[in-house]
VOGU-3710 file (C-alpha; in Angstrom, 3 decimals, decimal comma):
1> xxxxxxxxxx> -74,968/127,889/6,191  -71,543/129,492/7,927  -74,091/130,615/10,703  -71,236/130,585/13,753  -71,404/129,365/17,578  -69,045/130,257/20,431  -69,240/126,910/21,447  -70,520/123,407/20,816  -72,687/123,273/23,329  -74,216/126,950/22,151
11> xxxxxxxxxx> -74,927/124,965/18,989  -76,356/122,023/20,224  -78,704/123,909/22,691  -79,753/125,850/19,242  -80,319/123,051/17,437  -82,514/121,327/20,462  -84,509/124,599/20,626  -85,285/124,173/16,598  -85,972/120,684/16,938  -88,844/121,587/19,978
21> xxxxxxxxxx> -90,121/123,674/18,103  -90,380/121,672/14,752  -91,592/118,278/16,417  -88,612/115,955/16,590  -85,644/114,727/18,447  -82,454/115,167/18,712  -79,020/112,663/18,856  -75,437/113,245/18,703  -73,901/111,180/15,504  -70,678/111,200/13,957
31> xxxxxxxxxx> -67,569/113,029/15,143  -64,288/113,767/13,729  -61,039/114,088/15,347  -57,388/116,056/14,373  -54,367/116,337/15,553  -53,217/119,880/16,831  -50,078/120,188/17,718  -49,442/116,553/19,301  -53,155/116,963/20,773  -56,340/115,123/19,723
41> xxxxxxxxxx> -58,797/117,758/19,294  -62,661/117,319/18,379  -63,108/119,513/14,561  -66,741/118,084/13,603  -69,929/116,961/14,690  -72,899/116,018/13,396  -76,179/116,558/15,426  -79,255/113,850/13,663  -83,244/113,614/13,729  -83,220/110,494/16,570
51> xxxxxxxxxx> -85,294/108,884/13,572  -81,837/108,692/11,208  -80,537/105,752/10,190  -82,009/101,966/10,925  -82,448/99,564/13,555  -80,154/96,573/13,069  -81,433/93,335/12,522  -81,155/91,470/15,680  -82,756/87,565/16,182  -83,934/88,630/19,512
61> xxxxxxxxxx> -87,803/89,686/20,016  -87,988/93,096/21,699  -91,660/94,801/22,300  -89,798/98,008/22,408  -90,895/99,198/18,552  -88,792/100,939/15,804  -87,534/104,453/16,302  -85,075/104,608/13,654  -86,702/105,340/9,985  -84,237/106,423/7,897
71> xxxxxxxxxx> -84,867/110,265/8,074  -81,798/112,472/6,911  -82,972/115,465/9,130  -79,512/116,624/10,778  -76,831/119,646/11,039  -73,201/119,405/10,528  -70,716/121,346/12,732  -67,449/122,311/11,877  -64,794/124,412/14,004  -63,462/127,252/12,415
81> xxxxxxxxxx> -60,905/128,933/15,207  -62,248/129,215/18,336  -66,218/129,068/17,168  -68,075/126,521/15,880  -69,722/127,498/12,143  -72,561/125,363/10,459  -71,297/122,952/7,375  -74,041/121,643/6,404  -78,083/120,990/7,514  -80,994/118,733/6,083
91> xxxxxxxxxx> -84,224/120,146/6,825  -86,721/117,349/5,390  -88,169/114,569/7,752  -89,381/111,300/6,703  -91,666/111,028/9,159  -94,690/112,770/10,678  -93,336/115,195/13,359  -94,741/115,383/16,960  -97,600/117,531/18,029  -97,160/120,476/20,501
101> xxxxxxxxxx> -98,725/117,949/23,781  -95,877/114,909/22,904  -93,169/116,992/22,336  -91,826/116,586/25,987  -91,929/113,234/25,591  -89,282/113,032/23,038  -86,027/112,413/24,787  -83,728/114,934/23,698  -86,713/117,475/25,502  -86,619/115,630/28,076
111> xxxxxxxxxx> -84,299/116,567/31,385  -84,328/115,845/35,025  -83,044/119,179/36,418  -80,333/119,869/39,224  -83,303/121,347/40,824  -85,523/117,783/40,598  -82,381/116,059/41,448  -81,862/117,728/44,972  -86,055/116,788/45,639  -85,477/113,218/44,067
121> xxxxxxxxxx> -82,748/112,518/46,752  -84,416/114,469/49,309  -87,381/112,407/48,296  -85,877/108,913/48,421  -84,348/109,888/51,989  -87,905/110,214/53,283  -88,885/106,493/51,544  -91,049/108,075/48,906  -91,622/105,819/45,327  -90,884/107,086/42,268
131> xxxxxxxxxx> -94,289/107,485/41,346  -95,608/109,883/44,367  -92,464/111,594/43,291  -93,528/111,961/39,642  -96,875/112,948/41,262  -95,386/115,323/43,615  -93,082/117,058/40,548  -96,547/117,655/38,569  -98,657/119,079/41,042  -95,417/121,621/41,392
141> xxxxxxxxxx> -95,241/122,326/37,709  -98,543/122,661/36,915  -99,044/119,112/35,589  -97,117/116,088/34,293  -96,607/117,901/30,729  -95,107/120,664/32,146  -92,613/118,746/34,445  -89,843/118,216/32,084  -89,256/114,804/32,256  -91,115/111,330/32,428
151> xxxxxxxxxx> -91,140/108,331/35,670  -88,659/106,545/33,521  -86,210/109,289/33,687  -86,635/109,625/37,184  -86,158/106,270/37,494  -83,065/106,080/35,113  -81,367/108,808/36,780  -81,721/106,764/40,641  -80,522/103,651/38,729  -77,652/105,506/37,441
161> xxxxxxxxxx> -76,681/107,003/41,158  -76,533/103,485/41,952  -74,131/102,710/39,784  -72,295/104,960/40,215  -71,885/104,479/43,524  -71,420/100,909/43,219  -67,448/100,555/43,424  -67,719/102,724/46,802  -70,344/101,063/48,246  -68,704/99,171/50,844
171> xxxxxxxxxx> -65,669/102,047/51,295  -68,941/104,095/51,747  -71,141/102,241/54,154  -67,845/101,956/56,512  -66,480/105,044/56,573  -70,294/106,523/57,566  -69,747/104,458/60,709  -66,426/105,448/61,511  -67,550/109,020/61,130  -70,338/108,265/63,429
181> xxxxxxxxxx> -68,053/106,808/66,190  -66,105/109,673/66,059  -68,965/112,494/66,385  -70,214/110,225/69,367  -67,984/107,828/70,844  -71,360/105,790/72,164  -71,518/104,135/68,980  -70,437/100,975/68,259  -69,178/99,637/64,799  -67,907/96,132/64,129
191> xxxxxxxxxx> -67,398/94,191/60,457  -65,790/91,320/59,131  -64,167/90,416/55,791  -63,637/87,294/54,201  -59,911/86,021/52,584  -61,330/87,899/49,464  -61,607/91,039/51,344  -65,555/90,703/50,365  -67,206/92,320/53,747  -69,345/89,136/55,144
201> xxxxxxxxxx> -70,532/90,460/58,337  -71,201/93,719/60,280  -73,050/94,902/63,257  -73,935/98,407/64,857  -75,141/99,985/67,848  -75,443/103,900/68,216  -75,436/105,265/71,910  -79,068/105,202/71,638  -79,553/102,336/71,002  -77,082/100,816/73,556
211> xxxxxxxxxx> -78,727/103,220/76,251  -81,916/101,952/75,019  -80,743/98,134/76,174  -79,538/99,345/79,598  -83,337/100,677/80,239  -85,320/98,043/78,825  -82,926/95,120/78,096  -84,811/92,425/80,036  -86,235/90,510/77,017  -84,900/90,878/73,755
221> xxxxxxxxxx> -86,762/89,906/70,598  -83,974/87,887/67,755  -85,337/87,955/64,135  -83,824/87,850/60,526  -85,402/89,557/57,401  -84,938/89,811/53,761  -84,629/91,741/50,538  -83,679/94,927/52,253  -80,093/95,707/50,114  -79,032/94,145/46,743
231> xxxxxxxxxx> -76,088/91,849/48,114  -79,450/89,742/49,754  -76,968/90,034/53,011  -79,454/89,129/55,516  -80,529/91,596/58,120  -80,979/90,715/61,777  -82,168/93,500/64,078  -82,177/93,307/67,787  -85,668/94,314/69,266  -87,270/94,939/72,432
241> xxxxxxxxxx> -90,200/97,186/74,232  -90,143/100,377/75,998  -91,665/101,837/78,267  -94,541/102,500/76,664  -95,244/98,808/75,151  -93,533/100,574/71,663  -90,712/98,601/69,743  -87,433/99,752/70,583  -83,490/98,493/68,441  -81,227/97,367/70,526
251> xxxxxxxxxx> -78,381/97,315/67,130  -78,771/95,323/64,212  -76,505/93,211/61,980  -76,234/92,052/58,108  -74,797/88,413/57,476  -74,024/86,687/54,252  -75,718/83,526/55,547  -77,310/81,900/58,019  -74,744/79,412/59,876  -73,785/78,962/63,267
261> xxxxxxxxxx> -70,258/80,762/62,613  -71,863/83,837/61,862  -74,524/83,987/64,491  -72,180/83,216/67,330  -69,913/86,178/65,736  -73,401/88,549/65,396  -74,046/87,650/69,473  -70,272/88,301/70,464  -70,351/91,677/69,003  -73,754/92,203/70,319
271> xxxxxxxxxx> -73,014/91,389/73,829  -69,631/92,964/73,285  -71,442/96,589/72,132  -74,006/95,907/75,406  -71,131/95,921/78,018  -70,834/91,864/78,606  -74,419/92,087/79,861  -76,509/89,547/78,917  -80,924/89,488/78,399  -83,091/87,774/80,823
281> xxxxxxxxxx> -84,924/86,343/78,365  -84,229/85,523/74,467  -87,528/85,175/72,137  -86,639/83,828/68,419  -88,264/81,695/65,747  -87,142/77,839/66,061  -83,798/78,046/63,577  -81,391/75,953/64,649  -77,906/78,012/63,850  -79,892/80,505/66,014
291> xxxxxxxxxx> -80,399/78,749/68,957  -77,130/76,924/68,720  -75,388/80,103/69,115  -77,453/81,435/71,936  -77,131/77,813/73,544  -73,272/78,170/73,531  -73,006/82,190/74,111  -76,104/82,634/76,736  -76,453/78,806/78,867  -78,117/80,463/81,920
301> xxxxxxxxxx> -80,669/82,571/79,436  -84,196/81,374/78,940  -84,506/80,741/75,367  -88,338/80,709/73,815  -89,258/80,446/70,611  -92,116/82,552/68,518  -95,386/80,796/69,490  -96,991/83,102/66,772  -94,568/81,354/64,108  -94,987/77,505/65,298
311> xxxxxxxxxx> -99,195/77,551/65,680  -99,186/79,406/62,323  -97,377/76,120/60,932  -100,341/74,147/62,207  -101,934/74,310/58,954  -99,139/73,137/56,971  -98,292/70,552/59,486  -101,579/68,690/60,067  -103,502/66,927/57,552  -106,893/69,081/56,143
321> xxxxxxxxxx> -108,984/66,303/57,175  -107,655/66,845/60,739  -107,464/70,578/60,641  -111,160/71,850/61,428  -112,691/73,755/63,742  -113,407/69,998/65,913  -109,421/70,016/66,386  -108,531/73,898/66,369  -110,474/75,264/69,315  -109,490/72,226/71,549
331> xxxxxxxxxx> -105,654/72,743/70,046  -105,769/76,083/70,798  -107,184/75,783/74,675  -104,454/72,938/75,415  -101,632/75,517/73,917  -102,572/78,903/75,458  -105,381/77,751/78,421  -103,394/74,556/80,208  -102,507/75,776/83,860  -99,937/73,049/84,881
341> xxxxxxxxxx> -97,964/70,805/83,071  -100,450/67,648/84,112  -103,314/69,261/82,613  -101,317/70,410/79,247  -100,619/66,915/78,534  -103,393/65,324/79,071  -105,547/68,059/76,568  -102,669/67,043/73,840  -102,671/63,331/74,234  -106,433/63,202/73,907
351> xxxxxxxxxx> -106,417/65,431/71,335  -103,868/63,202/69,319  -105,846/60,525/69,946  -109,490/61,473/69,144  -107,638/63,097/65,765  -105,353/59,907/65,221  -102,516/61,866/64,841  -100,026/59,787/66,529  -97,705/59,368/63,558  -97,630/62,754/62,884
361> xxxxxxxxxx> -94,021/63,828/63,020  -94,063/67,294/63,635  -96,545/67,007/66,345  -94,192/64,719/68,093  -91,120/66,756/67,766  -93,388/70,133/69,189  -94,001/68,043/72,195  -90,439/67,004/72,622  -90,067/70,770/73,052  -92,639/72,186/74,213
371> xxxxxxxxxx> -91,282/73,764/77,528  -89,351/76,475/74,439  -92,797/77,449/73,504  -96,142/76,670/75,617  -96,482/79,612/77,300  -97,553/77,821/80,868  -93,429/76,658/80,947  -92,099/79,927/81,403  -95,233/81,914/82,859  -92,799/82,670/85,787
381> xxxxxxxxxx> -90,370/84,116/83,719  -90,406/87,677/82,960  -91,119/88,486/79,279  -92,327/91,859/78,940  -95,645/90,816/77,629  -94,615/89,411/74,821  -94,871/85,614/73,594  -93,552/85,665/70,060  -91,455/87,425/67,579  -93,913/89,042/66,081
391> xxxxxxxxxx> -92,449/92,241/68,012  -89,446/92,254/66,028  -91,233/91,340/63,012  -93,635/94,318/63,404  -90,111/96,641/63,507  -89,259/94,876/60,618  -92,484/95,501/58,481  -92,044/99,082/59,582  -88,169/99,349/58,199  -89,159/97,286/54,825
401> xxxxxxxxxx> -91,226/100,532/54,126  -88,117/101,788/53,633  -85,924/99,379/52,242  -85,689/97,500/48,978  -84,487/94,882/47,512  -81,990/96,977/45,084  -80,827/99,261/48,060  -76,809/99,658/47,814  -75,202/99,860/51,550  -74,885/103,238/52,179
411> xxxxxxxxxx> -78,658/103,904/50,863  -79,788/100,868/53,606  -78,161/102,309/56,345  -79,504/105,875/55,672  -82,743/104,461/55,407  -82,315/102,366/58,188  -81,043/105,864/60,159  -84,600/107,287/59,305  -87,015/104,506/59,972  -84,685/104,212/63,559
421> xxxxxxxxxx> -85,343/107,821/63,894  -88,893/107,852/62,842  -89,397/105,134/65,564  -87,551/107,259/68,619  -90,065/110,219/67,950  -92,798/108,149/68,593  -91,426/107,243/71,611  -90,847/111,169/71,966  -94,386/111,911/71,495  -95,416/109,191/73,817
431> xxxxxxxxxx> -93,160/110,675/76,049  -94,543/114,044/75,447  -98,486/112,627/76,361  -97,804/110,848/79,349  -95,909/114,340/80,771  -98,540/116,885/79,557  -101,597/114,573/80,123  -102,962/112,880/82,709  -105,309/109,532/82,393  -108,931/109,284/82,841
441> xxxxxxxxxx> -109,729/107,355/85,865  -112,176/104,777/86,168  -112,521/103,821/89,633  -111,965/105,658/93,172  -109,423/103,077/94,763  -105,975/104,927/95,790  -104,164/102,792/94,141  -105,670/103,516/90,932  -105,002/107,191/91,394  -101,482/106,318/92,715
451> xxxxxxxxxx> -100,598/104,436/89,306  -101,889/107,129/87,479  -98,840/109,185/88,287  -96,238/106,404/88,241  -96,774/104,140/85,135  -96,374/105,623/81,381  -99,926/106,031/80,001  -99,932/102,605/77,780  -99,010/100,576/80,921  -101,542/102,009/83,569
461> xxxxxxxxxx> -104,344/101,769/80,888  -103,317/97,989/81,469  -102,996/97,921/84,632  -106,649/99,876/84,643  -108,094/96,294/83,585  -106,688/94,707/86,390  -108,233/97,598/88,760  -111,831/97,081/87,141  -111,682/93,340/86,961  -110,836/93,069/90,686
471> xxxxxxxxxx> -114,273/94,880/90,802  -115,640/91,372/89,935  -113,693/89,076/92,262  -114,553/87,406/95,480  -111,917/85,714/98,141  -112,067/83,269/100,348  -108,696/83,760/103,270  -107,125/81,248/105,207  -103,736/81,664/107,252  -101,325/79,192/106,941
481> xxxxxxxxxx> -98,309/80,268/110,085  -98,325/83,972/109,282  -98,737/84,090/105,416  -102,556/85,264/104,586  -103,645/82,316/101,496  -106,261/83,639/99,548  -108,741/81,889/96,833  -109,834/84,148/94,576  -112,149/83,893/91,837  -114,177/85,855/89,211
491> xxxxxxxxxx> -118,126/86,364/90,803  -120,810/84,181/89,107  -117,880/81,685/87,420  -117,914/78,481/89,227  -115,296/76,804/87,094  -112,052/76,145/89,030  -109,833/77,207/86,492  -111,572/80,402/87,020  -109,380/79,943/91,328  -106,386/81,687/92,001
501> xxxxxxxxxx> -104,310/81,141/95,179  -102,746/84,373/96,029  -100,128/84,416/99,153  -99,640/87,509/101,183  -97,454/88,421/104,037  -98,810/91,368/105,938  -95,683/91,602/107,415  -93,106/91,956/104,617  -95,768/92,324/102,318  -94,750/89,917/100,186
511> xxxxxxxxxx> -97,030/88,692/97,840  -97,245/86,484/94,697  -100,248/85,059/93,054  -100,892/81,553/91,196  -101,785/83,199/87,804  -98,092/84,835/87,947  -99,112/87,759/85,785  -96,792/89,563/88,102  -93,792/87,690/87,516  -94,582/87,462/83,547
521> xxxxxxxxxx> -95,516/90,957/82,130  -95,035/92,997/85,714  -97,901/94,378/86,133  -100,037/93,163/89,226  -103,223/91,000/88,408  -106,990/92,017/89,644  -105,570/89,071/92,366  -103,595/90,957/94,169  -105,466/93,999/93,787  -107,767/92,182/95,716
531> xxxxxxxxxx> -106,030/91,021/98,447  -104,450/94,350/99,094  -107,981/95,863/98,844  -108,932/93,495/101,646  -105,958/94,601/103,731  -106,640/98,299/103,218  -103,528/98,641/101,497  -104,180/102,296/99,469  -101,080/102,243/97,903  -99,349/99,454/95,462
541> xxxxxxxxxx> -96,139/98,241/97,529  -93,207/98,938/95,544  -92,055/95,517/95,503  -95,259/95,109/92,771  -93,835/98,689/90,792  -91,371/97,490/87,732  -89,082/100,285/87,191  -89,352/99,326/83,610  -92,825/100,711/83,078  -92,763/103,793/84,978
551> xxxxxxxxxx> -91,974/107,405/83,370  -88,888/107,466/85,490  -87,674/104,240/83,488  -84,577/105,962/81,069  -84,056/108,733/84,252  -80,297/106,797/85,177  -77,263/106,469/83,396  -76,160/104,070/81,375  -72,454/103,027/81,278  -70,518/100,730/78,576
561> xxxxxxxxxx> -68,240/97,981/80,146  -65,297/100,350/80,728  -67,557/102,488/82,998  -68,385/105,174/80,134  -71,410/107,099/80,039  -73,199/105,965/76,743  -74,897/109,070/74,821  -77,473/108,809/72,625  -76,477/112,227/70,189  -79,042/112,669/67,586
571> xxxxxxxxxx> -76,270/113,671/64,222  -77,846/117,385/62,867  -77,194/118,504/59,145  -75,529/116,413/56,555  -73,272/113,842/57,219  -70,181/113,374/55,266  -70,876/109,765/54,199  -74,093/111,952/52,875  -71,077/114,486/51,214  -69,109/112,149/50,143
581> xxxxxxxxxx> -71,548/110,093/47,716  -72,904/113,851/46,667  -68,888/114,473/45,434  -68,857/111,218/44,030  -71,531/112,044/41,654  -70,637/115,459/40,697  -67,337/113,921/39,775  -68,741/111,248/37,610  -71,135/113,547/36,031  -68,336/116,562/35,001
591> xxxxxxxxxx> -66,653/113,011/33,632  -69,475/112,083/31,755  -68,533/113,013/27,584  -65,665/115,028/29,072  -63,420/115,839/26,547  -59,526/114,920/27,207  -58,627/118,088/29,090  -61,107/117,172/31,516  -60,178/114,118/31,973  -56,779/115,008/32,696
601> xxxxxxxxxx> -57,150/117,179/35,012  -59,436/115,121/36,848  -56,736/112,276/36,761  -53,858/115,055/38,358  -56,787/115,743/41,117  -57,169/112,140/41,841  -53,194/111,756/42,452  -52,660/114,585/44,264  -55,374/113,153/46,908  -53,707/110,422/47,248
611> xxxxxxxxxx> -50,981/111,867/48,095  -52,719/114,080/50,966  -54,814/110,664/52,398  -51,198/109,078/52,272  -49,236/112,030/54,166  -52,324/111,435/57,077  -52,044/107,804/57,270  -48,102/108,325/57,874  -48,598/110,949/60,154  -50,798/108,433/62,251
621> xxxxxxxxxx> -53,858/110,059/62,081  -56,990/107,352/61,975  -58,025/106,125/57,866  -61,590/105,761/58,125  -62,516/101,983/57,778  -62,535/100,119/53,876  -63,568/97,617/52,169  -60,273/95,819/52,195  -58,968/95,741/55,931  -56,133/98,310/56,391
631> xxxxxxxxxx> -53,259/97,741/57,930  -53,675/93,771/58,207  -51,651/92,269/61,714  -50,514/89,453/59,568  -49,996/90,236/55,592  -49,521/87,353/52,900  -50,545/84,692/54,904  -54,041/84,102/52,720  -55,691/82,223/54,970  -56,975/84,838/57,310
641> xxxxxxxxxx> -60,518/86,196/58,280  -60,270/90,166/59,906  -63,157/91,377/62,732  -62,561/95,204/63,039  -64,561/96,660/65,934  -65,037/100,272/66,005  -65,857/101,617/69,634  -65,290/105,390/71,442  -63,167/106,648/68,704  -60,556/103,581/68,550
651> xxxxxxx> -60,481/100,215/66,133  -59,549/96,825/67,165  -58,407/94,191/64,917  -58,573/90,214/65,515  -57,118/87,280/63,330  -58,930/84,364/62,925  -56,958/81,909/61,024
//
């Protein structure tokens, strides 16, 4: 008794070292307050066994257990001065007390450290769960007992960042962008708020991303995705393919729903960030707000849908005593093997009929359409090699590694920041192998070896095929004025559809073939190959050598629509969006139990910043983006809708009424 302490928290940390070593927990209780001199001030305290007092009856069922048992274990503090002295203390338990291997389970001995805080964060950065984190936190202690804290606590102490966090979330996710435009004037930021000042829509671009587009935006892959922050805004990435066949962003959105409105604004913004120049082609699954907006925005664009998505839909859409193997392998020929548009619908009218499926409604209505997704409608149209979404969709299984469902903003988009970075070192390292390696060769044509040098290593490995498979084609040649016409066809395969007509002017050397491989995926078929090979032609014309798929391909500039170099700037160290969240917490945690004083002062901080961010706004300095539109062109009118576009350094506002 009397025993004194310089401090509360000298006593508490006493009292939490007896209770380790005696087997039980520890809970603040009771307090008492006086008044000293006009101030509040905090005179006693009592410290309990976290087994005191009882659970309150409650007509809810809870699987949780009883902690509370009555047990009158505890220590009473009074203040005597400036030190704390001991009033009074209870010794006996009620209970049996915890054996030496539990006792870090008990919560009071339980802590997640400043030290597992900075790995925690660092962790979740890199997209690691809570439980390889737990894992990784024993193997560096020695073993889960010695680590100091459980998986729940880990887990509380992410779920309490969140929350945290949650009334800056939006203030947060903004001003990262506007920081971002600023540090490289390539990016592109545009949002949108509703009359509520609720943001509804947002897209971005960084210069990579953009510069990315003016290499390889021929064909650009439209998909939407899910569970990936917890506002369930909707995220809808632009993708295409590289160089070397790898999935590239071309800038990505997040809409509150999925209406026309919103898609036409996601494509103006889109087209906006990619200087006013539009795809060649579009690819998209068959949503209707989705291709009503690139209808209205893009008329001259071909628009195809996923084929991937619609034969998937086959077995929902036709009756299990239809679907079998009889109807599948004729289904699937008529879809992907038809050569002309004759032939395609006479397979799929006798295949309704021997199947009886002429009532079937979604049938009909695929037909109606099918020039959006049989591939033989738009063979002549150049689509990168790829025939369905699935490209975007395979970006978008390799960002929902790193996204979740209970993401806040500014985690997404730093997550989203790492799987976008994660994805431009692989084209790095591809890069890297087609540079310091070169191919294995397969055959001794020229051309071959020619190739070798020119195309990335993914594409001449294609175009490889072609090389050997000319090995095992014949041609018949006729001339028709001065154009050679050759029939080729695979040796020892006497079916026609096994003929290609391939037409070649020795002169120009123009030359296109029936299969139009060429004028699809451009790369030349085993066709041409052989018709060249026939001509002596050692070296591929470069009328038949896509830029696109060369490892020259990104070697020329890129400029946005006001004739400005785009850079792609890679952003080293922390970022202040990163900074800011970090002060945000280390304010709410010196807050947390803070006695008055604290709080005060804290308070007098708060308006003196104010103050400062006012004095810059007046002095016309640029506020970084919010939540709530600043500086609104028409205030009080409450019928208005705000775009803010952020682009080189500057932001533009527009009224919609």
């Amino acid at each position: 008794m009397g025993m004194p302490f310089d401090s509360l928290e000298e006593a508490e940390k006493f009292y939490v070292n007896y209770a380790k070593i005696s087997g039980f927990s520890v809970r603040k209780s009771s307090t008492k307050y006086r008044n000293n001199d006009g101030a509040k001030e905090l005179y006693f305290r009592d410290f309990v066994c976290s087994k005191e007092g009882f659970k309150k009856s409650s007509t809810i069922k809870q699987t949780r257990g009883h902690v509370r048992l009555g047990c009158k274990a505890k220590i009473s503090l009074m203040k005597d001065g400036e030190r704390w002295k001991v009033h009074s203390l209870v010794e006996g338990h009620s209970h049996v007390l915890c054996t030496p291997r539990k006792i870090h389970l008990l919560r009071s001995h339980r802590e997640v450290t400043n030290a597992q805080k900075s790995l925690i964060d660092t962790f979740r950065g890199a997209n690691v769960s809570t439980a390889q984190t737990m894992s990784i936190l024993g193997m560096d202690s020695g073993g889960y007992e010695e680590v100091g804290c459980t998986e729940r606590d880990i887990r509380n102490y992410i779920g309490k960042n969140r929350n945290e966090l949650k009334d800056y979330d939006a203030e947060l996710f903004l001003n990262h962008f506007k920081e971002k435009s600023e540090m490289n004037p390539s990016c592109y930021f545009a949002y949108k708020v509703d009359r509520d000042n609720k943001l509804t829509h947002c897209f971005w671009a960084d210069g990579g991303a953009r510069k990315a587009y003016g290499h390889f935006g021929d064909v650009v892959v439209f998909d939407t995705t899910y569970s990936t922050n917890k506002y369930s805004l909707i995220c809808a990435p632009f993708t295409g393919v590289n160089h070397h066949f790898q999935s590239i962003n071309f800038g990505c959105g997040l809409l509150n729903d999925e209406k026309i409105d919103s898609f036409m604004w996601l494509f103006e913004k889109w087209l906006d960030a990619m200087g006013n120049s539009p795809p060649k082609a579009f690819i998209t699954d068959q949503d209707p707000a989705i291709g009503a907006a690139i209808a209205h925005l893009f008329p001259q664009v071909p628009h195809r849908f996923c084929i991937w998505h619609i034969m998937k839909k086959v077995t929902e859409k036709v009756s299990p005593v239809s679907y079998r193997s009889e109807f599948l392998e004729p289904f699937k020929a008529c879809v992907y093997g038809s050569e002309t548009s004759d032939e395609f619908e006479e397979k799929w009218w006798g295949i309704i009929r021997k199947f009886k499926l002429e009532q079937n409604e979604w049938l009909s209505t695929m037909f109606l359409i099918r020039e959006k997704w049989i591939p033989l409608y738009f063979k002549d149209i150049f689509m990168a090699g790829m025939k369905s979404s699935q490209r975007s969709e395979s970006q978008n299984s390799v960002f929902d590694k790193y996204f979740n469902k209970n993401n806040s903003l500014i985690e997404f988009i730093h997550l989203f920041e790492r799987a976008l970075e994660r994805q431009r070192y692989n084209e790095l390292v591809a890069d890297h192998g087609t540079f310091d390696k070169s191919p294995e060769l397969a055959t001794n044509y020229d051309i071959e070896s020619q190739m070798a040098k020119r195309y990335t290593h993914k594409i001449f490995y294609m175009f490889q095929k072609e090389v050997i498979s000319s090995m095992q084609c014949g041609s018949m040649m006729k001339f028709e004025e001065d154009v050679q016409v050759h029939i080729v066809r695979r040796l020892g395969m006497g079916d026609s559809s096994n003929y290609r007509e391939v037409s070649f002017n020795p002169s120009s050397q123009a030359i296109n073939c029936s299969c139009k491989k060429f004028e699809n995926e451009g790369i030349p078929c085993s066709h041409i190959i052989v018709v060249l090979r026939n001509n002596f032609i050692d070296c591929l014309p470069e009328n038949l050598i896509l830029e696109r798929w060369t490892t020259t391909a990104k070697s020329r500039s890129v400029y946005d629509k006001d004739g400005v170099e785009l850079q792609a700037q890679r952003t080293s160290g922390q970022s202040s969006g990163r900074k800011n969240i970090e002060i945000v917490r280390g304010f709410a945690e010196c807050l947390n139990d803070a006695p008055v004083e604290v709080c005060n002062v804290a308070k007098d901080m708060l308006v003196e910043l104010q103050k400062i961010k006012a004095s810059h706004t007046t002095s016309g300095s640029n506020n970084p983006p919010q939540c709530h539109a600043p500086e609104r062109p028409s205030p009080g009118c409450g019928k208005c809708i705000y775009d803010i576009s952020i682009n080189r350094s500057s932001i533009t506002y527009s009224h919609n009424s």
